[in-house]
C-alpha positions as CSV (number, residue, x, y, z in Angstrom):
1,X,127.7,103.3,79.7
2,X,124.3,103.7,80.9
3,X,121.3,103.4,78.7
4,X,119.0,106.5,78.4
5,X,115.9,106.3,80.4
6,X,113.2,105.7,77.8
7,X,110.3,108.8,78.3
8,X,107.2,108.5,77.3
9,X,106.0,111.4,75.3
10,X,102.4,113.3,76.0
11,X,100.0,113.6,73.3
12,X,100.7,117.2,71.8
13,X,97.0,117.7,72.5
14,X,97.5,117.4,76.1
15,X,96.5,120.0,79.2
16,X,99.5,121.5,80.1
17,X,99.9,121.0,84.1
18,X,100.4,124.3,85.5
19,X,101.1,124.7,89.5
20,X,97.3,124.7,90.6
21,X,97.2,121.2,89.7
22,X,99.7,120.1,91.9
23,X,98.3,122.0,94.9
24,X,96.8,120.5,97.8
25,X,93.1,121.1,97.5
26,X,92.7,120.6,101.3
27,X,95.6,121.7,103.6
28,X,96.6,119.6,107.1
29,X,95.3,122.7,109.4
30,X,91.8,122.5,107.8
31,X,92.2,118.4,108.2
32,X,93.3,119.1,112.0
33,X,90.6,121.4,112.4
34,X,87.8,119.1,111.7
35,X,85.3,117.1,113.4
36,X,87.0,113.8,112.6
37,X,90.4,114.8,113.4
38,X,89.0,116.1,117.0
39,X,86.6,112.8,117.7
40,X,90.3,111.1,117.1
41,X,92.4,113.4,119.7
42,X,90.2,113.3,122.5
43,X,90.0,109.5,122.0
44,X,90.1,107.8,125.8
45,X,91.6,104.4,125.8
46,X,90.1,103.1,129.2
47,X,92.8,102.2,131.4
48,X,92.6,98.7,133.4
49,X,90.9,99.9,136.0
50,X,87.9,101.1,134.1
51,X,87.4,97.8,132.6
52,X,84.3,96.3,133.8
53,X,84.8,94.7,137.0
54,X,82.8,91.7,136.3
55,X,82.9,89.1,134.1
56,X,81.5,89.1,131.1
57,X,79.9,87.1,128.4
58,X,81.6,87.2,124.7
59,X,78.8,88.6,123.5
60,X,78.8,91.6,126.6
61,X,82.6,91.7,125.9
62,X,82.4,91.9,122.4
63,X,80.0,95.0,122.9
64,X,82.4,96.5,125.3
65,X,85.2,96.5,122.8
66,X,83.2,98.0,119.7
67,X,81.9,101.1,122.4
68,X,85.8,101.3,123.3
69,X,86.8,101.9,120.1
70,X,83.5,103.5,118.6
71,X,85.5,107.2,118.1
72,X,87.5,105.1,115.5
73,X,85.1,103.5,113.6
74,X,85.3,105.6,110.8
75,X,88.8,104.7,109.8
76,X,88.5,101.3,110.4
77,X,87.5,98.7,107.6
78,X,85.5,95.1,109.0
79,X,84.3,94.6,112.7
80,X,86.9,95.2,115.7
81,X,85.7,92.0,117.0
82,X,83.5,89.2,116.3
83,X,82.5,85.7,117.7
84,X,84.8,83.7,115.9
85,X,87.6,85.9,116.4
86,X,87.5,85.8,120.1
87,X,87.5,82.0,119.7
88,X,90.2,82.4,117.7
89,X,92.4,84.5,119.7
90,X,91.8,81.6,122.6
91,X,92.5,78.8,120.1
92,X,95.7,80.2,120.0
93,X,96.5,81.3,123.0
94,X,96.4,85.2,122.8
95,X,93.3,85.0,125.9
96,X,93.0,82.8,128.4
97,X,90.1,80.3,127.6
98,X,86.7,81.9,129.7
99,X,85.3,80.0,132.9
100,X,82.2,78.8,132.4
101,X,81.5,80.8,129.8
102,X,82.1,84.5,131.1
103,X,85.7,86.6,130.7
104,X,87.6,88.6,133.2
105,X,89.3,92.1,133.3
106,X,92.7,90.6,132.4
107,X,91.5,88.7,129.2
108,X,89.3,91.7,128.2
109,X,92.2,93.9,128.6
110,X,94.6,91.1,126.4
111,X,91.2,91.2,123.7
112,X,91.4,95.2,123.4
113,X,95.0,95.6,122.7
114,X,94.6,92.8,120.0
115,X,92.0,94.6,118.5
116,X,94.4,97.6,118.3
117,X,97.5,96.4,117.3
118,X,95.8,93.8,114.6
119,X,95.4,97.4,113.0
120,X,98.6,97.5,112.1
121,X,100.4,93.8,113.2
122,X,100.0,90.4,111.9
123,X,98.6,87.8,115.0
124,X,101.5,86.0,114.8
125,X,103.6,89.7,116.0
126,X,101.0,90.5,118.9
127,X,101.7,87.0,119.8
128,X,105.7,87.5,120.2
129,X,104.8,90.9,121.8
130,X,102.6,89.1,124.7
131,X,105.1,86.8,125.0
132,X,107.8,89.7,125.8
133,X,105.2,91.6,127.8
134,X,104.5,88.2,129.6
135,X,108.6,88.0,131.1
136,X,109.0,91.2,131.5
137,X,105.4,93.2,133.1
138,X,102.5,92.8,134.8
139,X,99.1,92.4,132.6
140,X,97.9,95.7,134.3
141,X,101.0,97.7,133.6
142,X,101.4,96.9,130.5
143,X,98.0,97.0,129.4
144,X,97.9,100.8,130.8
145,X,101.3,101.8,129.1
146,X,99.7,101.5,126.2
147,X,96.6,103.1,126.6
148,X,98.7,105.4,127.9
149,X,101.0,106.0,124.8
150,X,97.7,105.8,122.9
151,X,95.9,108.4,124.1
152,X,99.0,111.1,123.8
153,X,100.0,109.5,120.0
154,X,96.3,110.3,119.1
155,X,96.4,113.8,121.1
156,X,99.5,114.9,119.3
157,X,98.9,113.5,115.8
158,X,95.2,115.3,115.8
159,X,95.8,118.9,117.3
160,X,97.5,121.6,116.3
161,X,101.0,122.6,117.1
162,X,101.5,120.0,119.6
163,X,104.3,117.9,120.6
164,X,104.8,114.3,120.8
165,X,104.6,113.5,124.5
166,X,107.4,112.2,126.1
167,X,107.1,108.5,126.7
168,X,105.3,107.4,130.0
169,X,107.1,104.5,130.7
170,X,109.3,104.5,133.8
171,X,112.1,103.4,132.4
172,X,112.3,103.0,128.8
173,X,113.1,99.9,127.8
174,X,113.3,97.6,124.5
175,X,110.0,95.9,125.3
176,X,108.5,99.4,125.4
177,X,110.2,100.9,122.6
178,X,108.3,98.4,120.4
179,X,104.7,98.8,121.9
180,X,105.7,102.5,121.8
181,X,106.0,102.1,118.1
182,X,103.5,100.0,117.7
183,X,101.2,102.7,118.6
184,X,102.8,105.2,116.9
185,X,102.3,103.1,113.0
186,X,98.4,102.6,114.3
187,X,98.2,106.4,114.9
188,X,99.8,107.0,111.7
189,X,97.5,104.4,109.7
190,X,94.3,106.2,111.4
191,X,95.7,109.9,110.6
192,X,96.1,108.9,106.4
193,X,93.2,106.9,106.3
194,X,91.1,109.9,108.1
195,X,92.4,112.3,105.8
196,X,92.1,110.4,102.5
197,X,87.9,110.4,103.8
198,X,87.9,113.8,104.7
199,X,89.3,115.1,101.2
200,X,86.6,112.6,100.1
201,X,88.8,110.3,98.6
202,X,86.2,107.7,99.3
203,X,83.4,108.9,97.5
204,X,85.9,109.8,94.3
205,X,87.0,105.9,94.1
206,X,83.2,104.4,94.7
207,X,82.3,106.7,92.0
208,X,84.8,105.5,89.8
209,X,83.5,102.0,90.6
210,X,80.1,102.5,89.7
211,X,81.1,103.8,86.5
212,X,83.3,101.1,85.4
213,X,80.1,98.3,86.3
C-alpha cells in the first residue's frame, strides 16, 4: 500500500492564485521581436577563410576572438578568452604551441570553436571532439561546418516562424551529428539565458541580493 503524499497546507490568510498569476508576463513573439533576439540571428561566425591571414600575437588573437563573438556578449558570463587560457588550451594540447610567439589561421580557428563549445562542453569533451575531427576532416572543413551550422541554429532559434535548416554537411555522419548538436545545446543555452535578461530576470535577482546584504 502506498503512503499518502504529505501536503503542505497554505496559511488560510493566503492570496488565492487566480490564472493571471500563472501567465506569461512577456510572450516568445515579443522576446523574438526584440533587439537582443535580432543582434543573436544575424550573428556571422567567420568562416576559415575570413580568419586573418597572418599570424598573430595572443594578445591580437585574443582581440580577434572577443570582436568574433561580441553579438554574444550579453549572454555570456566571464571573458571568452584570456591569456592564461590560451596557454592553457596549448598546455594541453587543444592548439598547437605558437612560433615564435605569433599564431596561425588553423590554431585561431581550433581557439574560436573552444571558446564556443566551452559554452556548453567541459575541455576534456572538445578535446575528444578534436580528436574525432582530427581522423576524420580537414581543420578547414570542419572548422566551417560549424560556423556553418551556427549561423543557421542562431537564424532559426531567433526569428520568427522559421525552420531549422537542414544540415550542411555533405554527408551526415556520426562525427557531425555531434558538433551538430553541440551547436544546437549552445544555441539553446544563448536563447534562455537571453530571454531570462530580457524579461529582466537579472535585475529582479540583484535586487533581491542587495536586499538580503
Amino acid at each position: 500500500m502506498r503512503p499518502k503524499p504529505s501536503v503542505i497546507p497554505m496559511a488560510n490568510d493566503s492570496k488565492r492564485i487566480t490564472r493571471e498569476d500563472v501567465a506569461p508576463t512577456v510572450l516568445p513573439d515579443d522576446y523574438l521581436s526584440s533587439e537582443i533576439a535580432h543582434s543573436f540571428s544575424v550573428f556571422h561566425m567567420p568562416r576559415y577563410d575570413e580568419l586573418p591571414s597572418v599570424e598573430l600575437y595572443r594578445d591580437q588573437v585574443i582581440a580577434f576572438v572577443e570582436q568574433v563573438f561580441r553579438p554574444l556578449d550579453a549572454c555570456i558570463e566571464g571573458d571568452w578568452l584570456t591569456p592564461s587560457m590560451v596557454n592553457n588550451y596549448v598546455k594541453l594540447g587543444l592548439v598547437a604551441p605558437p612560433k615564435k610567439r605569433l599564431y596561425g589561421r588553423e590554431q585561431v580557428a581550433r581557439l574560436v570553436v573552444i571558446c564556443l563549445f566551452k559554452q556548453v562542453l567541459s575541455i576534456s569533451d572538445i578535446s575528444r571532439l578534436f580528436r574525432i575531427q582530427k581522423m576524420t576532416y580537414l581543420t578547414e572543413v570542419a572548422y566551417n561546418y560549424v560556423s556553418t551550422e551556427l549561423d543557421h541554429a542562431l537564424h532559426a532559434a531567433f526569428t520568427l516562424d522559421e525552420e531549422a535548416a537542414p544540415d550542411s554537411a555533405s554527408m551526415v555522419t556520426r562525427e557531425s551529428l555531434l558538433v551538430r548538436n553541440a551547436v544546437t545545446a549552445f544555441v539553446s543555452k544563448l536563447y534562455l539565458l537571453g530571454y531570462l535578461r530580457f524579461i529582466g530576470y537579472e535585475e529582479e535577482a540583484e535586487a533581491a541580493s542587495d536586499k538580503t546584504r
